[in-house]
C-alpha positions in Angstrom: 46.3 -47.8 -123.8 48.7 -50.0 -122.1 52.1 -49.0 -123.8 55.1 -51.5 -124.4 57.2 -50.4 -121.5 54.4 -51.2 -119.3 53.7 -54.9 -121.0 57.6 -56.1 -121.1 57.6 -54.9 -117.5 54.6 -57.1 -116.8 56.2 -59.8 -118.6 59.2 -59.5 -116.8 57.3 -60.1 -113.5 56.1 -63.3 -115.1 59.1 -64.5 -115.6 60.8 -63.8 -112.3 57.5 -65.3 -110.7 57.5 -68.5 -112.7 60.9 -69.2 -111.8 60.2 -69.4 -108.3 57.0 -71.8 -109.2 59.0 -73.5 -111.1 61.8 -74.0 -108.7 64.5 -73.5 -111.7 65.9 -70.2 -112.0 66.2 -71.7 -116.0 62.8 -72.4 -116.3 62.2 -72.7 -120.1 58.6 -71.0 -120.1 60.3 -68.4 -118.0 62.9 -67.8 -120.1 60.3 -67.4 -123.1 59.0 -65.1 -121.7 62.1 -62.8 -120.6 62.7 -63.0 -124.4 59.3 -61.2 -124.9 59.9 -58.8 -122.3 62.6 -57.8 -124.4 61.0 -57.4 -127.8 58.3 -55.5 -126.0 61.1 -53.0 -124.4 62.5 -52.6 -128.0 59.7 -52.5 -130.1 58.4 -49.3 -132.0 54.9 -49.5 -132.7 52.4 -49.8 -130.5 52.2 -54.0 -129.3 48.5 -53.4 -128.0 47.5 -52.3 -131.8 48.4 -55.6 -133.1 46.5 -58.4 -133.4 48.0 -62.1 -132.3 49.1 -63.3 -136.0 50.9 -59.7 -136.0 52.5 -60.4 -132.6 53.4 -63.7 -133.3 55.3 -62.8 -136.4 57.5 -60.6 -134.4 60.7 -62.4 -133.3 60.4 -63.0 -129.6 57.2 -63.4 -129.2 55.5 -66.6 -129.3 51.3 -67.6 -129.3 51.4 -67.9 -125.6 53.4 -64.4 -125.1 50.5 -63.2 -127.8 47.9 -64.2 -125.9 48.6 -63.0 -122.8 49.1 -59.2 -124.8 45.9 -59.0 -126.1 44.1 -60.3 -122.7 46.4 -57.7 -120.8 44.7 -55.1 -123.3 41.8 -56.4 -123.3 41.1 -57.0 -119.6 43.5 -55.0 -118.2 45.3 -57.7 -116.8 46.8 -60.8 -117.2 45.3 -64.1 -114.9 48.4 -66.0 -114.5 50.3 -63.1 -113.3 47.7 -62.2 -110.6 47.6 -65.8 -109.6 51.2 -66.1 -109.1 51.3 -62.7 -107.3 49.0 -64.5 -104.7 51.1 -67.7 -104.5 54.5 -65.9 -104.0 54.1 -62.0 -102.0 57.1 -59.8 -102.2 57.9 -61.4 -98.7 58.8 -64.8 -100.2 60.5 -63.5 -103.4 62.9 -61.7 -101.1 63.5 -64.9 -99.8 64.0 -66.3 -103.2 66.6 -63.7 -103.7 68.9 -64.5 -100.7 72.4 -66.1 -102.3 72.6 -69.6 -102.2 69.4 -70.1 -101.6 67.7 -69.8 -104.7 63.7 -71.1 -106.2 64.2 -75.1 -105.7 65.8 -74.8 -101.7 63.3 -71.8 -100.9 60.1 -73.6 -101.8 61.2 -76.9 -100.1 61.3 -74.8 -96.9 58.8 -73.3 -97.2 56.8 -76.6 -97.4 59.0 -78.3 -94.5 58.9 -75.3 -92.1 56.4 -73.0 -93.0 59.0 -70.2 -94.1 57.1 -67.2 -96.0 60.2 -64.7 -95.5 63.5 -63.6 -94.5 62.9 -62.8 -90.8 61.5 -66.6 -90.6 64.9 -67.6 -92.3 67.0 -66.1 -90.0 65.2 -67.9 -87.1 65.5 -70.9 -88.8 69.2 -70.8 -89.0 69.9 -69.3 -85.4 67.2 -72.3 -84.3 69.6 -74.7 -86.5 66.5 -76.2 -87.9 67.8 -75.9 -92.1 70.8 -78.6 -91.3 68.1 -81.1 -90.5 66.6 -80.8 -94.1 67.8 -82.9 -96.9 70.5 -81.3 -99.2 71.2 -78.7 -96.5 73.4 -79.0 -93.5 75.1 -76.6 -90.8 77.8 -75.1 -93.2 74.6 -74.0 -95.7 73.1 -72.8 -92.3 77.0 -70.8 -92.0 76.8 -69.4 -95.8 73.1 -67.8 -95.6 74.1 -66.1 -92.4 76.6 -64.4 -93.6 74.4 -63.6 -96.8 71.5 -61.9 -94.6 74.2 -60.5 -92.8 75.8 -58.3 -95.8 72.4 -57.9 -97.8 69.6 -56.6 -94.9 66.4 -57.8 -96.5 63.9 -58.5 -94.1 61.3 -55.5 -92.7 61.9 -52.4 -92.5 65.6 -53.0 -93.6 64.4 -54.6 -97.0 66.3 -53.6 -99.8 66.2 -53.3 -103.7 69.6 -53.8 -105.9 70.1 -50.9 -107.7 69.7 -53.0 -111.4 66.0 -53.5 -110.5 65.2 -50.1 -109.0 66.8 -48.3 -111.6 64.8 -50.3 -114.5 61.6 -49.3 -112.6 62.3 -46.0 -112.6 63.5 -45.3 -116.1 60.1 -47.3 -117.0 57.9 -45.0 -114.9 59.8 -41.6 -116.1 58.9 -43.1 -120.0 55.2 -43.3 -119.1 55.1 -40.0 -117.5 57.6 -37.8 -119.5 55.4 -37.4 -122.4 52.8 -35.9 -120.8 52.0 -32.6 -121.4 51.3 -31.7 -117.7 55.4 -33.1 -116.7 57.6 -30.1 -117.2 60.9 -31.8 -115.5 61.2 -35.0 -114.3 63.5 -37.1 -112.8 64.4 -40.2 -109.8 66.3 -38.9 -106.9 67.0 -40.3 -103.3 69.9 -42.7 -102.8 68.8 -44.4 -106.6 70.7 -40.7 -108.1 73.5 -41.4 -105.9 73.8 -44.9 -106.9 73.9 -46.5 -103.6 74.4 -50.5 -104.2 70.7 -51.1 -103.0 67.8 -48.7 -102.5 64.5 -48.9 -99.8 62.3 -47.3 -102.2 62.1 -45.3 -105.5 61.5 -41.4 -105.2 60.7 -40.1 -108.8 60.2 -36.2 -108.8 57.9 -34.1 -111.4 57.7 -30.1 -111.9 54.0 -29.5 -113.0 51.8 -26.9 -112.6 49.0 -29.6 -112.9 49.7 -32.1 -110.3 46.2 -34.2 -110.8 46.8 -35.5 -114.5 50.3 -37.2 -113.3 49.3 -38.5 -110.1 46.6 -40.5 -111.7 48.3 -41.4 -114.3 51.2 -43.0 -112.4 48.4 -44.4 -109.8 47.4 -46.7 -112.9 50.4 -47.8 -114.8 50.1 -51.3 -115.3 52.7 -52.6 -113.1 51.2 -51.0 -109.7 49.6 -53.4 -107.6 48.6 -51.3 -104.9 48.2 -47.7 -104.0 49.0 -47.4 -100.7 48.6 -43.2 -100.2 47.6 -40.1 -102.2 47.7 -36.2 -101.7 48.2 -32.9 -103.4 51.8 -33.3 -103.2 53.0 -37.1 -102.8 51.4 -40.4 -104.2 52.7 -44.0 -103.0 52.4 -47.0 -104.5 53.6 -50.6 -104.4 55.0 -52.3 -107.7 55.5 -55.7 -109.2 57.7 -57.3 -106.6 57.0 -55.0 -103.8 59.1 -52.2 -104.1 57.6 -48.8 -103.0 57.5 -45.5 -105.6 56.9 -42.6 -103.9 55.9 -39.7 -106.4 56.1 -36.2 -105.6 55.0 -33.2 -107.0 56.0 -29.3 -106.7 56.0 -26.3 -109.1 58.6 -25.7 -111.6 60.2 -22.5 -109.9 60.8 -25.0 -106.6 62.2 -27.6 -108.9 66.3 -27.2 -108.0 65.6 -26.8 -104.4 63.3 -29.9 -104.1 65.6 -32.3 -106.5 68.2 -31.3 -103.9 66.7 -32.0 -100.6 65.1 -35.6 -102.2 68.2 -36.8 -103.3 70.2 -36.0 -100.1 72.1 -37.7 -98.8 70.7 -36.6 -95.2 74.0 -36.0 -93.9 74.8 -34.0 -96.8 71.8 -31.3 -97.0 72.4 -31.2 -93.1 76.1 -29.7 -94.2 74.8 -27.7 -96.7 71.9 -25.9 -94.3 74.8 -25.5 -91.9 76.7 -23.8 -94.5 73.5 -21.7 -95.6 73.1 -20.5 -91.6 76.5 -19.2 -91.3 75.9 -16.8 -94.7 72.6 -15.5 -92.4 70.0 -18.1 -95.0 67.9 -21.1 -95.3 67.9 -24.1 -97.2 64.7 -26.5 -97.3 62.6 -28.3 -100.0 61.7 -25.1 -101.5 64.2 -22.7 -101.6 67.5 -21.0 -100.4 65.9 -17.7 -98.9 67.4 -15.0 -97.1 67.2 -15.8 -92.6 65.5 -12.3 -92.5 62.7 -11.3 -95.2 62.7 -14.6 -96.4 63.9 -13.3 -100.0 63.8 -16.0 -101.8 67.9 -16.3 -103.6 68.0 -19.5 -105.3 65.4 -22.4 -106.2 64.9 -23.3 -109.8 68.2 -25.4 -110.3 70.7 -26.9 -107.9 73.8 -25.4 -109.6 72.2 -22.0 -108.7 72.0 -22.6 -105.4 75.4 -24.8 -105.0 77.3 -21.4 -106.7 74.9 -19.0 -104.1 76.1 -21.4 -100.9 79.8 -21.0 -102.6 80.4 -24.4 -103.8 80.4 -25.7 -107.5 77.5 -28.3 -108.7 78.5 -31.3 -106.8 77.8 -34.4 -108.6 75.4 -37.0 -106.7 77.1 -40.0 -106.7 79.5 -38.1 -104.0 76.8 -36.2 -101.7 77.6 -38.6 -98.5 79.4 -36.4 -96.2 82.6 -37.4 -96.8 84.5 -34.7 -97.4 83.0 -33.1 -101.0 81.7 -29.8 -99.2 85.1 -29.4 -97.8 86.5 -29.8 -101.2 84.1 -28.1 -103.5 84.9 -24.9 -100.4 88.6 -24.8 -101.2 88.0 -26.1 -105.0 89.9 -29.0 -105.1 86.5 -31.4 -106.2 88.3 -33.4 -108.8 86.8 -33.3 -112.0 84.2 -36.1 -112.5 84.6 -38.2 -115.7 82.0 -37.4 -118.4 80.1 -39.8 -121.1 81.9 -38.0 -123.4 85.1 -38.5 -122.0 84.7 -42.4 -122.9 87.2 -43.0 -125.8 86.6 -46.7 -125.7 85.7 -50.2 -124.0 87.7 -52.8 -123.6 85.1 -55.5 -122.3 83.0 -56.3 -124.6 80.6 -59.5 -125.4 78.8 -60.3 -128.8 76.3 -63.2 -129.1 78.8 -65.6 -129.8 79.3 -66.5 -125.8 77.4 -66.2 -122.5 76.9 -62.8 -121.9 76.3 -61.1 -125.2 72.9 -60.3 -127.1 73.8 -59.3 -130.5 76.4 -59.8 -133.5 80.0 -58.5 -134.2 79.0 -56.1 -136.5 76.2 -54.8 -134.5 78.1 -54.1 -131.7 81.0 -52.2 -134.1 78.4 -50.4 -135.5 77.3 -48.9 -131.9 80.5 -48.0 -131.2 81.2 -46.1 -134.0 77.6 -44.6 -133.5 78.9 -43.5 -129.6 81.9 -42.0 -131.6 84.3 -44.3 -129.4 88.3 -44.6 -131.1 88.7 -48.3 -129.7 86.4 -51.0 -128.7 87.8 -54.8 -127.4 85.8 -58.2 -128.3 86.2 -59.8 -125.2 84.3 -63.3 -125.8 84.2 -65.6 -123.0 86.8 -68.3 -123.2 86.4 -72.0 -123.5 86.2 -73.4 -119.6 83.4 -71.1 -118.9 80.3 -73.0 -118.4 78.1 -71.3 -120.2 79.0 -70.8 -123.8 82.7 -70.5 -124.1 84.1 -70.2 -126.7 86.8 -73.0 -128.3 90.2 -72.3 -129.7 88.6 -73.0 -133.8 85.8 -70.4 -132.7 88.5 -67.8 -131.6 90.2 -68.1 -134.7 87.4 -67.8 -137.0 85.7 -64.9 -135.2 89.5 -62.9 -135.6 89.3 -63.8 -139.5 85.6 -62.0 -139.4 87.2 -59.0 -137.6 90.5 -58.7 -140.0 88.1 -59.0 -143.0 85.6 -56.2 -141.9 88.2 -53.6 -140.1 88.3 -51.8 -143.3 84.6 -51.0 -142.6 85.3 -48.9 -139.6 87.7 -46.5 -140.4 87.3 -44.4 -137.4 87.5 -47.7 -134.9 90.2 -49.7 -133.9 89.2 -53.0 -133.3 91.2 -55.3 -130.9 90.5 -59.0 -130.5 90.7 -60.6 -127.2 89.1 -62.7 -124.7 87.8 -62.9 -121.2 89.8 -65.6 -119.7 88.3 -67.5 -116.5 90.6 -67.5 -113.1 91.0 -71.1 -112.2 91.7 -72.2 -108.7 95.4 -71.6 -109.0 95.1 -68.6 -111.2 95.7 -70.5 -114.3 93.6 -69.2 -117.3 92.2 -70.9 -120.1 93.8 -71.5 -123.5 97.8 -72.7 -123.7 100.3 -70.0 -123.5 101.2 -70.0 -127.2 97.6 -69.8 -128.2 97.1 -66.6 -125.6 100.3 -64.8 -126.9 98.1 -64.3 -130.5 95.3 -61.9 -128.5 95.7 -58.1 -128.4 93.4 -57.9 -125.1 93.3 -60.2 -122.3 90.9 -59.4 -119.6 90.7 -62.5 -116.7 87.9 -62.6 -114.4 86.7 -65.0 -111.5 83.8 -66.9 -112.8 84.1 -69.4 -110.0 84.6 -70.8 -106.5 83.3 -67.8 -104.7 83.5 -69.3 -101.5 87.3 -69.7 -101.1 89.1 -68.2 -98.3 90.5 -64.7 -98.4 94.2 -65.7 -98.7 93.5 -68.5 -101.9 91.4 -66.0 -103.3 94.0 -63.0 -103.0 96.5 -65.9 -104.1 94.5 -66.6 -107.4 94.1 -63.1 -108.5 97.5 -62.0 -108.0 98.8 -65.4 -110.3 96.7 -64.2 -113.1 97.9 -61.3 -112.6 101.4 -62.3 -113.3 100.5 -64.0 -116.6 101.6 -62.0 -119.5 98.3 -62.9 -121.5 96.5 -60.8 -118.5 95.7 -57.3 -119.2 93.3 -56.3 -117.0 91.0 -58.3 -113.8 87.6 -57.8 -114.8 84.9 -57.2 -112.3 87.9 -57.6 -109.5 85.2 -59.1 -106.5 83.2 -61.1 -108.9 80.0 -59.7 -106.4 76.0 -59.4 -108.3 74.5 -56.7 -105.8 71.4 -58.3 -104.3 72.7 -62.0 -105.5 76.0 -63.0 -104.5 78.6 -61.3 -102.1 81.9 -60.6 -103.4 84.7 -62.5 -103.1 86.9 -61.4 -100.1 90.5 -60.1 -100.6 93.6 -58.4 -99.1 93.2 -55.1 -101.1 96.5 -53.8 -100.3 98.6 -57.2 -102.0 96.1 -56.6 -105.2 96.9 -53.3 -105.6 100.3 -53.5 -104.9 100.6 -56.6 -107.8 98.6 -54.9 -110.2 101.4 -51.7 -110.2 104.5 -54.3 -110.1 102.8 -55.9 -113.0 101.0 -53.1 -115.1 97.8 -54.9 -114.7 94.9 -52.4 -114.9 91.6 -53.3 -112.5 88.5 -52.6 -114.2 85.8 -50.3 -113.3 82.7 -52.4 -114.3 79.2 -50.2 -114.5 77.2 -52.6 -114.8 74.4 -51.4 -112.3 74.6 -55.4 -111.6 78.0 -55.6 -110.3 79.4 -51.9 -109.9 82.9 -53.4 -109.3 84.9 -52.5 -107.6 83.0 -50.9 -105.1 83.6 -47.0 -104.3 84.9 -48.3 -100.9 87.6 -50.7 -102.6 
């Protein structure tokens, strides 16, 4: 039975597929259908045990988004989707994804020139031909270079942001972990180390019954193709042509082989140097003995970290870069835990762009993550998208003074995400900002400015009293839009002289400030 992970994924693909057909990233039906994929994620019982009138009464999902669940369950498929997977390959949706590009630009050259891809748009620009098109001209031409440039999509160089990877993952290890066969699982490769981007997905399962899993993951619903298969490694090819490879050892091997997969390569190469010089081997396997082959450690990594004389060294950090030298002499500095979190200080509700659910909701799942403090941040009133006005402020602060009593354990601040304007002005008046207990201010806009006006910008806000903290400092979406550029040293250096924190934002789409910042 096709489970509800596997049918909002599917929907999902539908979506992203009829924005391109579209040529609107807003697309209406596309959007409808996002809003399924949602329910679906979220829903408890089983979607493919409900009839249509059930479905439809569910919010979220309307007839069409009910039709297409019971032919998916009773077919197997769903037409439109495999029609649209025809009409736009993973090739062309890479070329979708390219910034500044986007659905509308990206089908008209297609038309015009014949491109599929993004090899055939980087000829196109070095053979000048996009400036002859209409809309587009040689400074378009000088933006997408320098896109291609930081993002290396094309071949064997094609990359997945780490958003998308990480959701295909987490959606595979839900169909698998219940199986009775799956004893460990878990994704590893550069996805475990967060690395912005990712070639392919490398999920890893300890069984002592390999078959089972391998063809159960051959036929989840959102593999297109299965591309190889063998006792211990099964590939496949998912909605939107990202690669899973799926591999399989016994549950005594597990630690050795979550190691080596994870890597990085220049990491397990310092770590089998380090394992020669105590007179041992490291591999997929095991940490054995040179001679004898004893086997010392295999079944977890922090066993065999503490056998090569290191402590666990946490993944994000295995690059080579100086953490075997550190965990050696023990200076690693200690990582920072979930349950070190005693608040957030950026947060949305569904009152402005960003945010999916209510006030209350979201003070409820703080106090349910046991956090002391938690900041409404609502976008303010000169973003774009659903800012929110000076009467709106006011009566969402009268909500949160008449309900504090509720949440004993939480304090709640109220504040606002303020938009950096060209001259690092922010929005409100200065009287009106002063009432706020948080202020965070964030570019939302004019990413293309040139280093020094953007370095200008940030360090004005910066300077305004009302400003606690830059949010998401390079304003970059990994996979969508570069960052903005700036002289690192000047920010810094004005956020000490004026107590302005920078924030560390998550967010597996932004992940800003990036580790190298």
């Amino acid at each position: 039975m096709v489970s509800n992970r596997e049918l909002a994924a599917l929907f999902d693909e539908l979506a992203s597929l009829l924005k391109v057909a579209d040529g609107n990233a807003q697309s209406f039906k596309a959007r409808a259908y996002e809003t399924a994929a949602r329910t679906l994620d979220t829903l408890e019982p089983p979607a493919a045990e409900m009839s249509v009138t059930e479905l439809i009464k569910l919010k979220g999902i309307g007839k069409s988004s009910a039709s297409k669940i019971a032919e998916i369950v009773e077919t197997g498929t769903m037409d439109r989707l495999v029609k649209l997977r025809a009409e736009f390959p993973a090739t062309f949706l890479d070329l979708v994804r390219v910034p500044g590009l986007g659905p509308k630009t990206a089908l008209m050259i297609r038309e015009r020139l014949g491109i599929e891809d993004v090899g055939g748009l980087r000829a196109a620009i070095e053979g000048e031909q996009l400036r002859e098109l209409p809309g587009l001209g040689a400074k378009t031409e000088e933006k997408l270079a320098r896109a291609l440039d930081r993002l290396g999509t094309s071949g064997k160089d094609r990359r997945t942001p780490i958003l998308d990877a990480m959701a295909m993952a987490s959606r595979i290890i839900d169909e698998l972990t219940p199986m009775v066969e799956v004893e460990q699982i878990q994704y590893c490769g550069s996805l475990r180390r967060f690395r912005d981007t990712v070639a392919d997905i490398d999920i890893l399962v300890a069984t002592t019954d390999p078959a089972p899993v391998t063809k159960r993951f051959s036929t989840l619903a959102f593999v297109t193709e299965v591309i190889g298969s063998g006792s211990t490694k099964t590939s496949v090819i998912t909605q939107g042509g990202l690669q899973v490879d799926l591999r399989v050892v016994e549950p005594a091997q597990w630690g050795a082989a979550i190691l080596y997969f994870t890597g990085s390569k220049a990491h397990i190469i310092r770590l089998r140097q380090l394992a020669i010089q105590q007179g041992r081997l490291l591999n997929e396997y095991a940490l054995e003995e040179s001679e004898g082959g004893r086997v010392v450690a295999s079944e977890t990594e922090e066993e065999i970290y503490e056998a090569l004389g290191l402590p666990w060294i946490p993944p994000a950090v295995r690059e080579d870069t100086g953490e075997i030298e550190s965990g050696l002499d023990r200076s690693l500095p200690e990582f920072v835990r979930w349950e070190d979190l005693r608040g957030d200080l950026h947060v949305h509700t569904s009152m402005s762009g960003d945010g999916d659910h209510s006030l209350t909701r979201m003070l409820d799942a703080a106090v349910q993550r046991g956090l002391e403090y938690l900041a409404i941040t609502d976008h303010a009133e000169d973003l774009a998208m659903n800012g929110v006005g000076q009467d709106e402020m006011l009566e969402q602060r009268g909500v949160i003074e008449s309900i504090a009593a509720d949440y004993p354990t939480l304090t709640i601040l109220h504040g606002a995400e303020l938009n950096i304007g060209r001259d690092g002005g922010v929005d409100y008046n200065s009287d009106f900002l002063s009432t706020f207990d948080w202020g965070v201010a964030s570019v939302h806009s004019l990413f293309d400015l040139d280093v020094e006006s953007q370095t200008t910008r940030v360090i004005t806000a910066m300077q305004n009293p009302a400003v606690n903290v830059i949010g998401h400092l390079f304003g970059r979406r990994i996979g969508k839009r570069p960052g903005i550029e700036l002289v690192d040293d000047a920010v810094i250096e004005a956020a000490a002289l004026t107590g302005t924190a920078i924030e560390i934002n998550s967010h597996l789409d932004r992940l800003d400030a990036p580790s190298e910042f």
